[in-house]
TORKOL-4160 file (C-alpha; in steps of 0.2 Angstrom, whole numbers, padded with zeros to 4 digits, m for minus):
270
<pt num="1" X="m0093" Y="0021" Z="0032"/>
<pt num="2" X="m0098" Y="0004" Z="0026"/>
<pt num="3" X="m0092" Y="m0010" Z="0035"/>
<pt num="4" X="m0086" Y="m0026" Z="0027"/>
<pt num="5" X="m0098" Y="m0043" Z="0029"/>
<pt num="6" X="m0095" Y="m0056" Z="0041"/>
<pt num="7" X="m0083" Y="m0070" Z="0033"/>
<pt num="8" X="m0075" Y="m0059" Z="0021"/>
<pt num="9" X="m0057" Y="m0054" Z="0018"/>
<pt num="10" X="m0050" Y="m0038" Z="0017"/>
<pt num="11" X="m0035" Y="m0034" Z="0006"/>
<pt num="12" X="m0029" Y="m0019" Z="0011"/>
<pt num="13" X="m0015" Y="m0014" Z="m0004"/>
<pt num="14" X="m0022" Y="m0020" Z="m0020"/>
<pt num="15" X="m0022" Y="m0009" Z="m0038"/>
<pt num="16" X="m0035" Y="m0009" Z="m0051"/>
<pt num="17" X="m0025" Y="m0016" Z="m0064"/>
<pt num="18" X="m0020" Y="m0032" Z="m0072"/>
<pt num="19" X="m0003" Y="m0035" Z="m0075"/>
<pt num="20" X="0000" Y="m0020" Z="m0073"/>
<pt num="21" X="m0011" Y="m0012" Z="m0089"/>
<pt num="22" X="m0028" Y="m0003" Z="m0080"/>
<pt num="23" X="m0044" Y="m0011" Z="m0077"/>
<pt num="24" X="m0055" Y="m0004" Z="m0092"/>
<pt num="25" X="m0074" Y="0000" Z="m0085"/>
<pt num="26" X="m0079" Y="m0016" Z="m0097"/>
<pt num="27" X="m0070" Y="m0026" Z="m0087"/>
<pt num="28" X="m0076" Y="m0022" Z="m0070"/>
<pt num="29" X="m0088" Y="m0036" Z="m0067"/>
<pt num="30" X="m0076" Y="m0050" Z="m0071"/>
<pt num="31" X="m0062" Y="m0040" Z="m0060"/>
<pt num="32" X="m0076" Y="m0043" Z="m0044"/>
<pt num="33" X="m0082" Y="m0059" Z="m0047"/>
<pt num="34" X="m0063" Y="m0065" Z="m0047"/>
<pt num="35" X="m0061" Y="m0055" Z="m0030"/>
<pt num="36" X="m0077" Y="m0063" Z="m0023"/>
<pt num="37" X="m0073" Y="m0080" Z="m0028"/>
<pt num="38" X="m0059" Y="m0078" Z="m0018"/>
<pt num="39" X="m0072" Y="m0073" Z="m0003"/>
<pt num="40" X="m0064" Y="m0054" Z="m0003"/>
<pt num="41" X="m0077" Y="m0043" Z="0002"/>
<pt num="42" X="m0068" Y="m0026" Z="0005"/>
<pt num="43" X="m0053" Y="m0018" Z="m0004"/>
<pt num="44" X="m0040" Y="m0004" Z="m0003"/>
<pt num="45" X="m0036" Y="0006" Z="m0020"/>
<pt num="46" X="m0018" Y="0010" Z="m0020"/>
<pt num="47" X="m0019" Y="0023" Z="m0034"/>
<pt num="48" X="m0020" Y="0026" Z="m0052"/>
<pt num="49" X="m0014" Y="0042" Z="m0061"/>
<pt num="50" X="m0033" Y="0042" Z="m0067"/>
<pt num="51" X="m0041" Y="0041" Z="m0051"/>
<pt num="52" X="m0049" Y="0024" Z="m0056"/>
<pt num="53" X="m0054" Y="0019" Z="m0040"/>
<pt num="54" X="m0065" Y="0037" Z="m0041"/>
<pt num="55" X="m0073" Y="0034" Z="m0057"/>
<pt num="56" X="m0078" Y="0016" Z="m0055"/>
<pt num="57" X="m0085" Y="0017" Z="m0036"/>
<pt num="58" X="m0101" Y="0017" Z="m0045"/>
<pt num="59" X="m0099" Y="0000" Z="m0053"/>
<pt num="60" X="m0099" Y="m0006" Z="m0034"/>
<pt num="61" X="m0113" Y="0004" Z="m0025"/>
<pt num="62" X="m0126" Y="m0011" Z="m0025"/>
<pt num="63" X="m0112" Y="m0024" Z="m0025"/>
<pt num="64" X="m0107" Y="m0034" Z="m0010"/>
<pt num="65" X="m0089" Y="m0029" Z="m0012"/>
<pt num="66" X="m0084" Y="m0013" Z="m0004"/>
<pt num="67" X="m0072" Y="m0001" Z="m0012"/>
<pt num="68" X="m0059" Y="0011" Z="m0002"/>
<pt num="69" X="m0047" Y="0021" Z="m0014"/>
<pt num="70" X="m0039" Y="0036" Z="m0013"/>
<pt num="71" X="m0041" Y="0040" Z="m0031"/>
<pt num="72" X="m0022" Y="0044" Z="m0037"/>
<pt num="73" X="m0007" Y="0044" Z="m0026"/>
<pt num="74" X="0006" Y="0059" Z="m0025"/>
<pt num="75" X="0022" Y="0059" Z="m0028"/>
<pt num="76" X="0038" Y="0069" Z="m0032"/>
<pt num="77" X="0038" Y="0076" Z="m0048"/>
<pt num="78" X="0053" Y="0068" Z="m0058"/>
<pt num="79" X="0054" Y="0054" Z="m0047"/>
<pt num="80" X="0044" Y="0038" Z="m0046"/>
<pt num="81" X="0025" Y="0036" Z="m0047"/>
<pt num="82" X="0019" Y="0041" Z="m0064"/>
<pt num="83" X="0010" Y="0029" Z="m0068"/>
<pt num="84" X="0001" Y="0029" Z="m0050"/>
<pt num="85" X="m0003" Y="0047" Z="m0047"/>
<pt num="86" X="0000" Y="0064" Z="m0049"/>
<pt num="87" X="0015" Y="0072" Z="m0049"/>
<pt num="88" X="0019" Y="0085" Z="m0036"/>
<pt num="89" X="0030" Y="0101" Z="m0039"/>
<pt num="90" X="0027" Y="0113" Z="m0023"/>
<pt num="91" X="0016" Y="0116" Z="m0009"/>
<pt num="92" X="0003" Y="0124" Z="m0019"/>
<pt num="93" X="0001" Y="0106" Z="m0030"/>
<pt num="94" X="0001" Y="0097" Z="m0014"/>
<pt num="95" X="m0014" Y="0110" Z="m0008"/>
<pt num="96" X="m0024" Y="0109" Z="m0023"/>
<pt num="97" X="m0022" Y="0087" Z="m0024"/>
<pt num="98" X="m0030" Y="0086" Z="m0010"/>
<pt num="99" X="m0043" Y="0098" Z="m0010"/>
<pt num="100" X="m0046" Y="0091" Z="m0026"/>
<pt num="101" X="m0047" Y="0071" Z="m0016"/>
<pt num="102" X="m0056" Y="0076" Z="m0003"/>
<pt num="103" X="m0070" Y="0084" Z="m0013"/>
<pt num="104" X="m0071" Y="0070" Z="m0024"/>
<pt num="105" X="m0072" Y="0059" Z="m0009"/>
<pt num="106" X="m0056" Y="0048" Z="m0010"/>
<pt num="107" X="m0058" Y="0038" Z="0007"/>
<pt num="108" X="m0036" Y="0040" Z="0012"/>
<pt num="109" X="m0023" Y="0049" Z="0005"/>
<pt num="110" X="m0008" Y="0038" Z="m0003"/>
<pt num="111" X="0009" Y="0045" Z="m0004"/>
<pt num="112" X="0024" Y="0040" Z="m0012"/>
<pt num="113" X="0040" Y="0041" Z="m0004"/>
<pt num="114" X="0052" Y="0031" Z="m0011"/>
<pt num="115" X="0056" Y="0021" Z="m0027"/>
<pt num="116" X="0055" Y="0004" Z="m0028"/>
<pt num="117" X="0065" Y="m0011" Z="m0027"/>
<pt num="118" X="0078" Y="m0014" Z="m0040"/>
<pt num="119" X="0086" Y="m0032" Z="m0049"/>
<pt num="120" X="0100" Y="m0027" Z="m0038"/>
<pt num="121" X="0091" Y="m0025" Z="m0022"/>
<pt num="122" X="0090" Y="m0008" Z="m0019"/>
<pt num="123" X="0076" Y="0005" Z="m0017"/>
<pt num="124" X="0076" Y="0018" Z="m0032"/>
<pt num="125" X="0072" Y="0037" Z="m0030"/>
<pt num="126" X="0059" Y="0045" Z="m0023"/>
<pt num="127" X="0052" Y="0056" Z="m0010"/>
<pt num="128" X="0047" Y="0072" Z="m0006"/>
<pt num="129" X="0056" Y="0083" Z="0006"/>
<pt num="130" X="0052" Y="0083" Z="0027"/>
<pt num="131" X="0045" Y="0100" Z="0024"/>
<pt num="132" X="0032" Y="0093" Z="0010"/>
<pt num="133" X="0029" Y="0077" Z="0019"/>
<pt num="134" X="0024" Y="0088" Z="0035"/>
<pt num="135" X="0012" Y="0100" Z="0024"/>
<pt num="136" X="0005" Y="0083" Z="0014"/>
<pt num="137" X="0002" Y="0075" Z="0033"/>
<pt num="138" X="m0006" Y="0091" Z="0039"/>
<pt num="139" X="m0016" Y="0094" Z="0023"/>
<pt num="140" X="m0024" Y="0076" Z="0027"/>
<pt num="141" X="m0027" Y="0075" Z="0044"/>
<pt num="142" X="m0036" Y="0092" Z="0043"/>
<pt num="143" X="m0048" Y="0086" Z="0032"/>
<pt num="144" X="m0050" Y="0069" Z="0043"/>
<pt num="145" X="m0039" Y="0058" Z="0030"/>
<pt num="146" X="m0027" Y="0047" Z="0035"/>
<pt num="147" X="m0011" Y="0046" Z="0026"/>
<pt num="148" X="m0006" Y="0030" Z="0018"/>
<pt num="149" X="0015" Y="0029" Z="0012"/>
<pt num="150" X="0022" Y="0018" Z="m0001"/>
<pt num="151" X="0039" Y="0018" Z="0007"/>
<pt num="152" X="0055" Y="0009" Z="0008"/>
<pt num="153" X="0073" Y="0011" Z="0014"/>
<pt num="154" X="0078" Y="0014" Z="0031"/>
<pt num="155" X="0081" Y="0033" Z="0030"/>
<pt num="156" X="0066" Y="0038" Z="0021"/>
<pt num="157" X="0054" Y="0025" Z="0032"/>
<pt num="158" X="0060" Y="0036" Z="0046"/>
<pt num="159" X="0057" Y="0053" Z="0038"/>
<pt num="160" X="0039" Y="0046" Z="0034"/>
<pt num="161" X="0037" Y="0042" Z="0052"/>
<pt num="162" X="0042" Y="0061" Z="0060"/>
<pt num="163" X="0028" Y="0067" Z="0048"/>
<pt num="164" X="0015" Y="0058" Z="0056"/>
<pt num="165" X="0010" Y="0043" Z="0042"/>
<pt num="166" X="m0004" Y="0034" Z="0049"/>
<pt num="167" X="0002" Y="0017" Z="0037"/>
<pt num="168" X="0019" Y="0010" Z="0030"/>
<pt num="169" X="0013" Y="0003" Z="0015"/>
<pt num="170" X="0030" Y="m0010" Z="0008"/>
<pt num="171" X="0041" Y="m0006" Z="0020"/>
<pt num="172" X="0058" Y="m0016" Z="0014"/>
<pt num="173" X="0073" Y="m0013" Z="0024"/>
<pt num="174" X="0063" Y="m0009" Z="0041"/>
<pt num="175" X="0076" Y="m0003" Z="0053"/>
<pt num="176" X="0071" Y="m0009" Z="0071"/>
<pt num="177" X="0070" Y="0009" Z="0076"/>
<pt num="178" X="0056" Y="0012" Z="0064"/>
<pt num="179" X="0046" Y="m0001" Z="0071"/>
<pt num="180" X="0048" Y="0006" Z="0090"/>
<pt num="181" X="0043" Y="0023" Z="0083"/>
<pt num="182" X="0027" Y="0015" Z="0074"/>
<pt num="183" X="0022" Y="0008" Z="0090"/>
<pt num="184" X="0022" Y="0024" Z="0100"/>
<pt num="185" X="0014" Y="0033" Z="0086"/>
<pt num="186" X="0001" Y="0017" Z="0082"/>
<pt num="187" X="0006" Y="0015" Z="0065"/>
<pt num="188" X="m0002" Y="0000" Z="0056"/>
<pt num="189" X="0010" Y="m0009" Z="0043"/>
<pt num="190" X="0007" Y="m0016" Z="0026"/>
<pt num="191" X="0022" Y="m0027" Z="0019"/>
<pt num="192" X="0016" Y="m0034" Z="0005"/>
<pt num="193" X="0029" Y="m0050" Z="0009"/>
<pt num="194" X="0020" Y="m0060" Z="m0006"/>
<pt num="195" X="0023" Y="m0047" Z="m0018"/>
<pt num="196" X="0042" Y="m0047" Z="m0014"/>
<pt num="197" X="0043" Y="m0067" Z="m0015"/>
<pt num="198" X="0034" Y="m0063" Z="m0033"/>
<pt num="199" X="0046" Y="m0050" Z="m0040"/>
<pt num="200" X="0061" Y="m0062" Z="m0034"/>
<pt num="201" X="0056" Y="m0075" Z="m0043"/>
<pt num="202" X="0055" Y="m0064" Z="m0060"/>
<pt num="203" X="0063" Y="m0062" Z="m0074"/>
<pt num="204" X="0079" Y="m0051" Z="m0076"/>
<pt num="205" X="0085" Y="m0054" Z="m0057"/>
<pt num="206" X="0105" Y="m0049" Z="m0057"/>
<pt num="207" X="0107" Y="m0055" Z="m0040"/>
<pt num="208" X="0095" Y="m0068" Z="m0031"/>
<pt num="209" X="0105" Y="m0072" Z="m0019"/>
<pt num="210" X="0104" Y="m0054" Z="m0009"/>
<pt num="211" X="0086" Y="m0053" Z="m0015"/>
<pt num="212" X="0083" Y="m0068" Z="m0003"/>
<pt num="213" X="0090" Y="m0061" Z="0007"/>
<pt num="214" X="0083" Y="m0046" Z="0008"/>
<pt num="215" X="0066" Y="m0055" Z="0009"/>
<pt num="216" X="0072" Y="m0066" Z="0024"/>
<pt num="217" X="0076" Y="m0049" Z="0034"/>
<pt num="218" X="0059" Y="m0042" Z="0030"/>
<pt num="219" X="0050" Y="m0057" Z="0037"/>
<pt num="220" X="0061" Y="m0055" Z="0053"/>
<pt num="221" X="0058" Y="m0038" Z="0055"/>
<pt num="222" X="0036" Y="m0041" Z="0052"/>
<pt num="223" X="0039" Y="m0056" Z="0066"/>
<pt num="224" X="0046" Y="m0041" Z="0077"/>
<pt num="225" X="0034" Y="m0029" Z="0073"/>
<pt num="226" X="0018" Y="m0043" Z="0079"/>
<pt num="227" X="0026" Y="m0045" Z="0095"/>
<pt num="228" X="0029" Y="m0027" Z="0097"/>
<pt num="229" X="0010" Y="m0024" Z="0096"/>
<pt num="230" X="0010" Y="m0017" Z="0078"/>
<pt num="231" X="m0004" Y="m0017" Z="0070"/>
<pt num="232" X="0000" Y="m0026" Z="0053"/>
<pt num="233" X="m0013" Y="m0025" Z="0035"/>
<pt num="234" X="m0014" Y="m0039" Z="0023"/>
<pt num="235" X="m0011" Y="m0033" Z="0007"/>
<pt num="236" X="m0008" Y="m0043" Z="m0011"/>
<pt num="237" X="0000" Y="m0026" Z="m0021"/>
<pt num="238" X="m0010" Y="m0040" Z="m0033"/>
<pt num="239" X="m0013" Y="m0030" Z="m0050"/>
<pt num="240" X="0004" Y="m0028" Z="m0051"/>
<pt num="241" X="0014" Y="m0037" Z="m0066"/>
<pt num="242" X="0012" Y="m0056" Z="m0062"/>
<pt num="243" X="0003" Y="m0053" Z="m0045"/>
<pt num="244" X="m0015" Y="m0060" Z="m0044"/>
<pt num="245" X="m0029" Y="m0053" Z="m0037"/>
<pt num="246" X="m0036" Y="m0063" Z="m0025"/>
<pt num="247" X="m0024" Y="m0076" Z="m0024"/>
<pt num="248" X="m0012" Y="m0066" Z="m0022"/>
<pt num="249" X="m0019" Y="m0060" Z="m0004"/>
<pt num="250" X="m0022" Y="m0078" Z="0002"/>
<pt num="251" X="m0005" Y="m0080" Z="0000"/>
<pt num="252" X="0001" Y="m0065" Z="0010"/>
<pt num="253" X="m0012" Y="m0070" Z="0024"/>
<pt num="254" X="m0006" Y="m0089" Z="0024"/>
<pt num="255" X="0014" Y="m0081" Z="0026"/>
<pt num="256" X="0008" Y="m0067" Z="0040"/>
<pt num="257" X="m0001" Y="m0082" Z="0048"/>
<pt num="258" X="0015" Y="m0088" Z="0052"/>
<pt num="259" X="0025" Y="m0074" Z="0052"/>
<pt num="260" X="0015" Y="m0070" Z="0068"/>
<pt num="261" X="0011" Y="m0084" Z="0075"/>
<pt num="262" X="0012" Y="m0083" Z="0094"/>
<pt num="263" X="0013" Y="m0062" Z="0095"/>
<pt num="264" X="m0005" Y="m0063" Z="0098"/>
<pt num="265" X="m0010" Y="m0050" Z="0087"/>
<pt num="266" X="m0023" Y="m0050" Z="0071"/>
<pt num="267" X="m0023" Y="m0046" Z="0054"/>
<pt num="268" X="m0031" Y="m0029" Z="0050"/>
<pt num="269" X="m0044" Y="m0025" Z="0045"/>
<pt num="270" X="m0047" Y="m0045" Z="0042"/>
């Protein structure tokens, strides 16, 4: 595997969209010279129910910005994640999704296992069941993927974790437990802090008060999880409505930076 060049950021959550609408192929080149401005030389596709980041790893095969993706993203048919992935109904789709990924060489596997936050601060529906999570984990690891999880709310954080996820991708409402349990299990941690500050300060918020809160516990619990030992990934979420790519992930570093200041650990991968 490729590794990125000397100097150059990672951003290790972004999507290949711009606020929110998908990156067509004619806009490709404008989409990496904005990330390489921005001195990025490595990024992480979290998903499109197209498998984007699949069809346009050719568009980067002589450029000096490297592309991981895992294609689509799985989900819970009926429940968040459309507009991400593919939508999961039993075991057999689960199977099949990732035979499917891994012969089209999607580089980790995304799950989603939750819904996302609300106006009111909450976490929408979503998941999949322990069983399914088990069989996704084991389907992966098999094949030598690792097994990335969009994932919030203390309850189904935990349920990620007993499966064996190899990343917590978001992460709100961390319980301190969690945090101990990804350290044993050497989880890394992606908590997109930027992202959540963005969608505060958007339109439609009912209650900004608990949402500021709710971002001041999440900060806490990323300053417990540095002096832990966890390892913790710099991700923008940028693509997303109102999110930035580029910007958006000297943002997130320039918070973490301070977020762990004194845990002596790094950002991963950079």
């Amino acid at each position: 595997m490729a590794s990125t060049r000397k100097g150059y950021h990672t951003d290790g959550h972004l999507h290949l969209f711009i606020d929110g609408a998908p990156i067509r192929s004619s806009g490709i080149e404008e989409f990496k010279n904005t990330l390489l401005r921005y001195n990025i030389g490595e990024i992480y596709d979290m998903g499109s129910r197209d498998g984007l980041g699949l069809k346009f790893r050719r568009y980067f095969e002589d450029s000096p910005l490297i592309l991981r993706s895992c294609g689509y993203a799985l989900y819970r048919d009926g429940t968040y994640g459309r507009f991400l992935g593919r939508p999961v109904k039993d075991a057999r789709d689960i199977k099949e999704y990732i035979k499917d990924l891994c012969g089209n060489k999607a580089d980790f596997i995304k799950i989603i296992n939750s819904g996302i936050m609300t106006a009111s601060g909450r976490i929408s529906e979503g998941g999949f069941s322990g069983d399914e999570l088990r069989i996704i984990v084991d389907e992966a690891h098999e094949r030598g993927l690792k097994v990335f999880c969009h994932v919030s709310s203390p309850e189904r954080i935990i349920e990620a974790l007993n499966a064996g996820v190899d990343s917590v991708e978001h992460g709100f409402f961390m319980p301190e437990e969690a945090l101990h349990m990804m350290r044993e299990g050497a989880v890394s941690w992606t908590p997109t802090v930027y992202a959540l500050k963005c969608f505060i300060k958007g339109p439609g918020r009912t209650d900004r008060e608990v949402l500021e809160g709710v971002l001041k516990d999440h900060m806490e619990m990323v300053s417990i999880a540095a002096r832990l030992g966890i390892e913790i990934r710099a991700g923008s979420d940028s693509g997303a409505s109102g999110i930035r790519h580029g910007h958006a992930l000297l943002e997130e570093k320039r918070i973490l930076s301070v977020l762990t200041t004194g845990s002596g650990r790094t950002f991963f991968p950079r």
